[in-house]
C-alpha positions as CSV (number, residue, x, y, z in Angstrom):
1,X,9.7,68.6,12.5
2,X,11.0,67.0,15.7
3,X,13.3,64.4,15.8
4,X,10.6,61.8,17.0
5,X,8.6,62.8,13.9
6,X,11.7,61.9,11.3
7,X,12.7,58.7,13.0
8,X,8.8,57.4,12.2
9,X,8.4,58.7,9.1
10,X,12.1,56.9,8.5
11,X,11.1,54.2,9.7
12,X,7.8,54.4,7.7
13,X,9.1,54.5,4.5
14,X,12.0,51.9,5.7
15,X,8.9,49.6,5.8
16,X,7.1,50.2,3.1
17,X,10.3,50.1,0.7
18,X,10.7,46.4,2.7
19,X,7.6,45.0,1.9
20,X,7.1,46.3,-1.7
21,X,10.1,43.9,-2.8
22,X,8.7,41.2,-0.1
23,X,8.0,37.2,-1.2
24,X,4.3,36.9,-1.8
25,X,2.6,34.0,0.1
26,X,2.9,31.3,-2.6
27,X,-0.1,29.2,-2.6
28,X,0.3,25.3,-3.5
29,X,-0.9,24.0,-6.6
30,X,-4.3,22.0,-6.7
31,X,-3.0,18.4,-6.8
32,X,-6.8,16.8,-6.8
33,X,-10.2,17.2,-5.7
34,X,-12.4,16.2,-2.8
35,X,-15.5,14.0,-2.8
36,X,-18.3,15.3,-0.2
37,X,-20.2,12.3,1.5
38,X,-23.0,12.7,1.5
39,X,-23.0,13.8,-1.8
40,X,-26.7,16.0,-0.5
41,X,-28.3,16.5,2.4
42,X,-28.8,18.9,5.3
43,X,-27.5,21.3,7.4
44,X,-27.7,18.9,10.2
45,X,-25.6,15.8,8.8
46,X,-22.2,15.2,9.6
47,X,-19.7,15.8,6.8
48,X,-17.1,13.8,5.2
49,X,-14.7,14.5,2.3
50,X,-12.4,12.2,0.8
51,X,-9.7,13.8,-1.1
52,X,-8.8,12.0,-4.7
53,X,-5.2,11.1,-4.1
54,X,-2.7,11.1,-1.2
55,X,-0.4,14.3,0.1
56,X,2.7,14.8,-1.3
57,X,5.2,12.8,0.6
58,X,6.5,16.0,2.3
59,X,3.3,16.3,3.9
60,X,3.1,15.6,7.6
61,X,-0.5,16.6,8.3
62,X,-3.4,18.6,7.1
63,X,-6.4,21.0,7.8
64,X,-9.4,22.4,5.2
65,X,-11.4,25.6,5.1
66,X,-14.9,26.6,3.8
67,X,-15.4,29.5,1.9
68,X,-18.7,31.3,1.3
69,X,-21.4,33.1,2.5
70,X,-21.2,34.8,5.8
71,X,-17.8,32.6,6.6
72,X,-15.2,34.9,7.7
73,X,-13.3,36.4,4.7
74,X,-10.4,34.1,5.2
75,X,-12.4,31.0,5.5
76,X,-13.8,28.6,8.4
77,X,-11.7,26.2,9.7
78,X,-13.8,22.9,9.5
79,X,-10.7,20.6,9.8
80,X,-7.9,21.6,12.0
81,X,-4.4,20.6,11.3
82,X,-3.9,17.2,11.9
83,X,-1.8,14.5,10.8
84,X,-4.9,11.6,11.9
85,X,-5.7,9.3,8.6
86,X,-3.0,10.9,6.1
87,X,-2.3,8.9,3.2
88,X,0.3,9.8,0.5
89,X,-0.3,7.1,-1.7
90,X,-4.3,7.2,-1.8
91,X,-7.1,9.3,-1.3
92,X,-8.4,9.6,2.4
93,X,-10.9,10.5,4.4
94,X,-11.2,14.3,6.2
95,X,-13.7,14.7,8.9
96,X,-15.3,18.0,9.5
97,X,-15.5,19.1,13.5
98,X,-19.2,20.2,13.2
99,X,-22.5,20.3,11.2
100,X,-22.6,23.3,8.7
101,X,-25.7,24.9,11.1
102,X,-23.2,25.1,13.9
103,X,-20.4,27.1,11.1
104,X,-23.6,29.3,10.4
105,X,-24.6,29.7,14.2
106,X,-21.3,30.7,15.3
107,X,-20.7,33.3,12.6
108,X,-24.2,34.5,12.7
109,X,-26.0,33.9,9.2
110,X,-27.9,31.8,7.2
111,X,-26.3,29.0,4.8
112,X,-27.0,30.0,1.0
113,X,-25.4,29.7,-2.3
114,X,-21.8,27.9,-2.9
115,X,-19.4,27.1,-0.3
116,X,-15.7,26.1,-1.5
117,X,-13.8,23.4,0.2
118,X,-10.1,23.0,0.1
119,X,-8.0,20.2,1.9
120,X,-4.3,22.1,2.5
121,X,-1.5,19.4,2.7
122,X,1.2,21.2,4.9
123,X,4.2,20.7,7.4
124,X,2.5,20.1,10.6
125,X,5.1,22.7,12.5
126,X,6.1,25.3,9.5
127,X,2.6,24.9,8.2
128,X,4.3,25.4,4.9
129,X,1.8,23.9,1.9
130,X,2.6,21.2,-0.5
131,X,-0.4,20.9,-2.2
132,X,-4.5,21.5,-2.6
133,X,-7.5,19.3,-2.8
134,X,-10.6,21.4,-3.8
135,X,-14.4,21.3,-4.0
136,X,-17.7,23.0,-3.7
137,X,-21.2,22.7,-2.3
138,X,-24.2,24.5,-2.6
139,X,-27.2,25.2,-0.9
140,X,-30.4,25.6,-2.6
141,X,-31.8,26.3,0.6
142,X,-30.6,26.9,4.3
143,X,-31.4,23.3,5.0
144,X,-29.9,21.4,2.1
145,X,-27.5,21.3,0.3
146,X,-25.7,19.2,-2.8
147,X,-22.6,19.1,-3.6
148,X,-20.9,20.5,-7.0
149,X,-19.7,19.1,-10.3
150,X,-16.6,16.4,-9.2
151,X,-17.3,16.7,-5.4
152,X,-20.9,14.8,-5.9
């Protein structure tokens, strides 16, 4: 074995030692829910959610993802991080960038089955997370779609 060979295989196992006793990334507790407006409709009309209280106070903006079929595995951005409209004493409103058809053009499928929203209240620079507003829509159909449970 060369010396080149030991230093990365070293190194390798210098690594992998490092991130076995490495910090998970600690999610924020849910601290409410979100309210989809229209509470049904299509794949065409504008979304809005309102979220059910304020950010925690540490909160200096905020951004939401979709999860669900055909989204990328991480989510769809369908807010980006922005500090426009934040409350942290009430609930407020969070205005999605495009029409679900465009989120299933661009990532090349068909809307079906339940989509999970959550609002993220973070640190606008750190993007550290203070806290989670969640919901969930579903569509019976690739054209409508109603949202779930405490979201309607």
């Amino acid at each position: 074995m060369n010396r080149l060979s030991r230093v990365v295989l070293l190194f390798s196992i210098t690594l992998g030692a490092l991130l076995a006793v490495a910090p998970a990334f600690a999610r924020a507790d849910p601290i409410g829910g979100v309210t989809v407006i229209p509470g049904s409709g299509t794949n065409l009309d504008p979304l809005r959610l309102r979220t059910s209280a304020g950010c925690p106070m540490q909160a200096t903006a905020y951004y939401s993802i979709m999860r669900g079929h055909g989204f990328p595995p991480d989510g769809q951005t369908i807010t980006s991080n922005t500090q426009a409209g934040l409350s942290h004493k009430t609930g407020f409103d969070v205005y999605v960038a495009l029409a679900m058809q465009d989120y299933a053009n661009a990532n090349r499928t068909t809307l079906e089955g339940r989509y999970d929203i959550t609002v993220y209240c973070i640190d606008h620079v750190t993007q550290k997370n203070y806290g989670e507003f969640t919901g969930s829509l579903k569509f019976a159909s690739p054209t409508t779609y109603e949202a779930l449970g405490a979201a309607m």
